[in-house]
Each structure stands twice: as C-alpha cells, then as structure tokens.
LOMIZA-69424 format. One line per 5 residues: number of its first residue (from 1); for each residue y, z, x of C-alpha. Coordinates in pm, 1 decimal. Layout:
% LOMIZA-69424
NUM> Y,Z,X  ... .
//
This chain:
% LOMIZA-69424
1> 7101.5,6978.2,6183.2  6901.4,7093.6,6491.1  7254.0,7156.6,6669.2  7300.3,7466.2,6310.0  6900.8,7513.8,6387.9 .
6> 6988.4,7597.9,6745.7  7253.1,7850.1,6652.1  7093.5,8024.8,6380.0  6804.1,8100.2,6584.2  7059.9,8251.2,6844.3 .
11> 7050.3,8654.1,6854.1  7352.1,8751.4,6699.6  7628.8,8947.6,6902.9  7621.0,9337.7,6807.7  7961.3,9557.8,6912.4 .
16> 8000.7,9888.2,6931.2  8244.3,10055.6,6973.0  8423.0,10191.3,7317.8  8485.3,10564.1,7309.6  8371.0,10667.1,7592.8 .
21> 8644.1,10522.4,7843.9  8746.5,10629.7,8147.6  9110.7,10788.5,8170.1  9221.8,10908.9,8476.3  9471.9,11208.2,8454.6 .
26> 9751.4,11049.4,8702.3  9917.4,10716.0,8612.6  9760.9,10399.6,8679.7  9930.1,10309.0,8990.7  9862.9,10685.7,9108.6 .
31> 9477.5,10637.6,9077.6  9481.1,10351.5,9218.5  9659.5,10460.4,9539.0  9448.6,10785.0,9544.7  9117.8,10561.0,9494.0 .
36> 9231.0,10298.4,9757.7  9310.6,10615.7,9993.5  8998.3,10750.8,9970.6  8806.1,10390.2,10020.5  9017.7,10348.8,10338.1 .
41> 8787.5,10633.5,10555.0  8484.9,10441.3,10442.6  8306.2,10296.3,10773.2  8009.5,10118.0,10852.7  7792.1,10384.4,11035.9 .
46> 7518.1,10285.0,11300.5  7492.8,10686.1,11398.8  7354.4,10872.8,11166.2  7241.7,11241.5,11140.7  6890.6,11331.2,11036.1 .
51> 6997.5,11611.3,10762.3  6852.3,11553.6,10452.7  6976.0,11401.1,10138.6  6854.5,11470.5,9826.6  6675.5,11223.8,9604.6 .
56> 6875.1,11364.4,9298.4  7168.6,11212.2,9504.5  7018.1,10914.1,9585.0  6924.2,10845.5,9216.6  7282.9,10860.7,9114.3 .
61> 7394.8,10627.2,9355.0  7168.9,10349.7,9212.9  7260.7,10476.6,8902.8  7593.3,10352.3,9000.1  7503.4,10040.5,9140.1 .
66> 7271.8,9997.7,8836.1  7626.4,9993.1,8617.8  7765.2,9667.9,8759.3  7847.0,9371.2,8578.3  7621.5,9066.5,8574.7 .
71> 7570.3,8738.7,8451.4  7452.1,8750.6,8105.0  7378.9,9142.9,8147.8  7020.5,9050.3,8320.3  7078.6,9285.1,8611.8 .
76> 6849.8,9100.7,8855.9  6809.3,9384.5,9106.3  6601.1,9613.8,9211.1  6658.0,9890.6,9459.3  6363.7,9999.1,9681.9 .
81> 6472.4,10344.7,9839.7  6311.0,10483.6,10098.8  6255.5,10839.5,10263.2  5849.1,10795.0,10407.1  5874.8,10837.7,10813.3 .
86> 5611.1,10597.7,10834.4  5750.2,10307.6,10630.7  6065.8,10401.3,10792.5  5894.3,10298.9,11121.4  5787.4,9989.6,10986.1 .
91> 6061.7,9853.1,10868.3  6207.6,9951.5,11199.4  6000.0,9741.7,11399.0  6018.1,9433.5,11167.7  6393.8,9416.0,11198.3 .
96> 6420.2,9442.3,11578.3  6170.9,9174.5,11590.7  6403.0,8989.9,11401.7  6697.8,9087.2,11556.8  6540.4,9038.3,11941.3 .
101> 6522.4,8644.2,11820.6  6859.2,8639.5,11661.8  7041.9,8795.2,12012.5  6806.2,8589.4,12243.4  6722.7,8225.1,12050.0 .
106> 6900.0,8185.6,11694.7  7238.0,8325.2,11710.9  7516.3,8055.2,11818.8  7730.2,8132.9,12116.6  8037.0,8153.2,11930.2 .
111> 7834.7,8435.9,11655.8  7771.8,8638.0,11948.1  8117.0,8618.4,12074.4  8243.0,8751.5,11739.7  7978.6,9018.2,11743.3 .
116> 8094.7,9161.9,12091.9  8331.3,9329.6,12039.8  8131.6,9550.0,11798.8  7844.0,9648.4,12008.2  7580.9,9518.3,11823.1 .
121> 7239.1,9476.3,11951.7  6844.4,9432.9,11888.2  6823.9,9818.6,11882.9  6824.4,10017.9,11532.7  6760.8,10326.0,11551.0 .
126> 6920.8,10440.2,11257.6  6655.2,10269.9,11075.2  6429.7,10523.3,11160.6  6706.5,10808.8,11190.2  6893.3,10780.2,10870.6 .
131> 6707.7,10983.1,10619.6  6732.7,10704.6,10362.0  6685.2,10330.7,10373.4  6774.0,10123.3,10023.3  6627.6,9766.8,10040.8 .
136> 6820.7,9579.4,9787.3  6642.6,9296.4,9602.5  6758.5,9013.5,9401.8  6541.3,8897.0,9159.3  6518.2,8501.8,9086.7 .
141> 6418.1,8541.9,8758.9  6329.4,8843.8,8558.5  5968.7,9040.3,8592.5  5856.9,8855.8,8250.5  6001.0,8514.5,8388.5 .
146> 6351.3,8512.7,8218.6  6644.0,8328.8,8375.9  6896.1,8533.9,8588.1  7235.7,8344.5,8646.3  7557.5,8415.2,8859.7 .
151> 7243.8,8571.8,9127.6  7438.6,8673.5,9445.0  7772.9,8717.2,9251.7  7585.7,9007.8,9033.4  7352.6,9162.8,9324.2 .
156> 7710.5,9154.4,9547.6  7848.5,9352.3,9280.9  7588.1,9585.4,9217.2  7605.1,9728.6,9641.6  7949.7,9756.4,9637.4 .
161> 8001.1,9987.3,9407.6  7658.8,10140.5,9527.1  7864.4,10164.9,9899.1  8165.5,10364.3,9698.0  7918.0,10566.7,9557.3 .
166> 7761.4,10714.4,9858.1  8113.0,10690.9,10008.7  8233.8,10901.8,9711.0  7979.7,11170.5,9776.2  8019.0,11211.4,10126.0 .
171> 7762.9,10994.4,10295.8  7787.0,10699.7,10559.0  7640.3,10361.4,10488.6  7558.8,10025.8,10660.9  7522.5,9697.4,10506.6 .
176> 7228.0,9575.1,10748.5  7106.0,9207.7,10722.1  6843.7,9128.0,10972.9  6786.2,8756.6,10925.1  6545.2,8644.0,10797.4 .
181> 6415.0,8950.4,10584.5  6120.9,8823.1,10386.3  5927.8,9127.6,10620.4  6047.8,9389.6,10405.4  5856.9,9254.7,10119.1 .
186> 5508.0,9248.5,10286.8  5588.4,9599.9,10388.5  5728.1,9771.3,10070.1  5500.5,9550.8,9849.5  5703.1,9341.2,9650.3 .
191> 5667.8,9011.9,9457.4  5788.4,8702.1,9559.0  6014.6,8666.3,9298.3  6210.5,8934.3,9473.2  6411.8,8837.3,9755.8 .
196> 6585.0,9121.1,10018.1  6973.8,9081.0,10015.5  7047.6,9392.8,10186.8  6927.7,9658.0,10366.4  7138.3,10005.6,10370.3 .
201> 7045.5,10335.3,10572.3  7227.3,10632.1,10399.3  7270.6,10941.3,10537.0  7553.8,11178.3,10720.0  7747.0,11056.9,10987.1 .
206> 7591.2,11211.9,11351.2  7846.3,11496.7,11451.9  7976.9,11319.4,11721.3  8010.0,10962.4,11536.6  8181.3,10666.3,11700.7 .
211> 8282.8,10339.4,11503.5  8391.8,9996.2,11675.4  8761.3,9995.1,11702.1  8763.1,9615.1,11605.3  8605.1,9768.1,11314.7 .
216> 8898.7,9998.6,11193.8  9117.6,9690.1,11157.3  9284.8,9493.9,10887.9  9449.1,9189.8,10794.2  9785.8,9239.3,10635.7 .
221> 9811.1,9284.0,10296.7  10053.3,8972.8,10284.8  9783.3,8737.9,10430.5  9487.7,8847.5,10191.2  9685.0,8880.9,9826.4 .
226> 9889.3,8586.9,9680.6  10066.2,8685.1,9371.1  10193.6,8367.6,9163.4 .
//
C-alpha cells in the first residue's frame, strides 16, 4: 500500500504536443555538413577587441544556453554576465592571482609541458579587454533547496551550446578556468550553493588575432568515432 501511496502522490506527466520543430530546408546530412562547417572556424580567442556588444545579444546567447537539456529539467545554472569596467578589473586580478600559483607552485611538470605549446601564461588581459565576461554557475541544489542531478553533465551542456551561440553570431569565446574559482563568488555576490564552472570573455576577435597552431589541430575522425 504505501508503494500505490507513493505513486499516487507523484505529479502526473502532462504532454503537449510538438509543433513547433525545427526543419531545416536542406537534407539532413546537408545541415549537418553545413552546421559542422561552420563550427570548424570556431577558436578559442585570448585577443579580443574592445568594440561593444550589445546586451540584447548577450541575452540571446543565454537564452540559448538556457535551452539545454538537464537532468530532471532542473536547469541548475545560472549565468552571471558581466560588462562593469570595474568588476571587470576585479575579476582580473583574482584570476592572475590564481593563475601566478598554478604556473609557479600547483601545476605538475608534465601540465605545463602540455600547456607550452599554447602560450599560456599568468597574464589575462582579455579579462579586462573583452567587453563581456559570463561566469557560469552550477547550482548544487536549487534556490528553494530542491535536488539537482546529472550536475556537470547538464551545466556542460548548457556552455556548449552557449559557445555555438556566440560562435553563430559572430563573436569569439574562451572557456577560462582559473583553478580554484571560489573568488568569483565573493566578487559577483553569489551564494554558496553556487559554484563557478566556467568563466567566458565574449567579444570580437582583435583585428590582427593569432590562435596557437597546436590549437587548430585534430584527431582523425577514425580515432574519435567507433561505429558498431
């Protein structure tokens, strides 16, 4: 009986149905290659212009992120965006802190090899260049204390498509981790149940934009699909 009890106090599933689908106007395999085309030119961008961006476009990127899939449809994120010089500045500081341990104490020998080749360093000034900076939180439970479940797979989701957004419209991105990042909630104000899983400047590439070369490779397509 309290098994029936358990059920019937269940919400009950409501469909509706799906009319608004997206059709593309070429073949699947067409859009596809067309999409995949356009995703190729997409690279990480550590020199940024300072021309503005709107925040109209800036809402409709989250608004794209904000359509991901997630466990149990609890969307546990929150995007902090950011345009104020100041905080900017802040932030700025904080993270090459961070980053000045990470290059001279934390980071193993064999990390720093890897990172080389890519000419990282302590030094981020597109954090204050970059006309945009989206702090992406994950949320370990809900604002009214509900459970979130499948965290990272749902928040990893949710940038993604936020990065083919802003890719989409024209704009450079970088997926920016300094380690560890609990700063950024003492200086945007945020509760500890939210916890900073990325940090992204957006903004125009600088007219005379250089990417790693390292960066512009890939692995075969052989060694990263396996069809069965």
């Amino acid at each position: 009986m309290a098994f029936l009890s358990y059920h019937q106090d269940m919400t009950a599933p409501q469909f509706v149905p799906f009319t608004d689908r997206y059709l593309p106007t070429q073949p699947p395999e067409a859009a596809a290659q067309a999409f995949c085309q356009v995703m190729q030119k997409r690279r990480s961008v550590r020199m940024f212009a300072d021309r503005p961006v709107s925040r109209a476009t800036i809402e409709w990127l989250v608004r794209a992120a904000h359509s991901a899939p997630s466990g149990a449809n609890k969307q546990p994120w929150r995007f902090v965006c950011v345009q104020d010089p100041a905080i900017k500045a802040r932030i700025r500081e904080g993270a090459e802190a961070e980053e000045r341990e990470f290059y001279t104490r934390r980071a193993p020998a064999q990390w720093l090899a890897d990172l080389a080749p890519l000419g990282t360093d302590e030094h981020k000034e597109f954090l204050t260049i970059a006309p945009w900076l989206i702090i992406v939180f994950q949320m370990v439970h809900l604002d009214d204390g509900g459970q979130v479940y499948y965290l990272k797979e749902s928040v990893g989701i949710a940038c993604g498509l936020l990065l083919a957004a802003a890719h989409h419209a024209g704009l450079a991105t970088l997926t920016h981790t300094p380690s560890p990042m609990g700063f950024l909630n003492e200086i945007l104000g945020r509760p500890r149940h939210e916890r900073p899983f990325l940090l992204i400047p957006v903004g125009h590439p600088a007219e005379h934009c250089e990417v790693p070369a390292l960066a512009l490779q890939r692995r075969p397509l052989d060694d990263v699909m396996k069809v069965l």
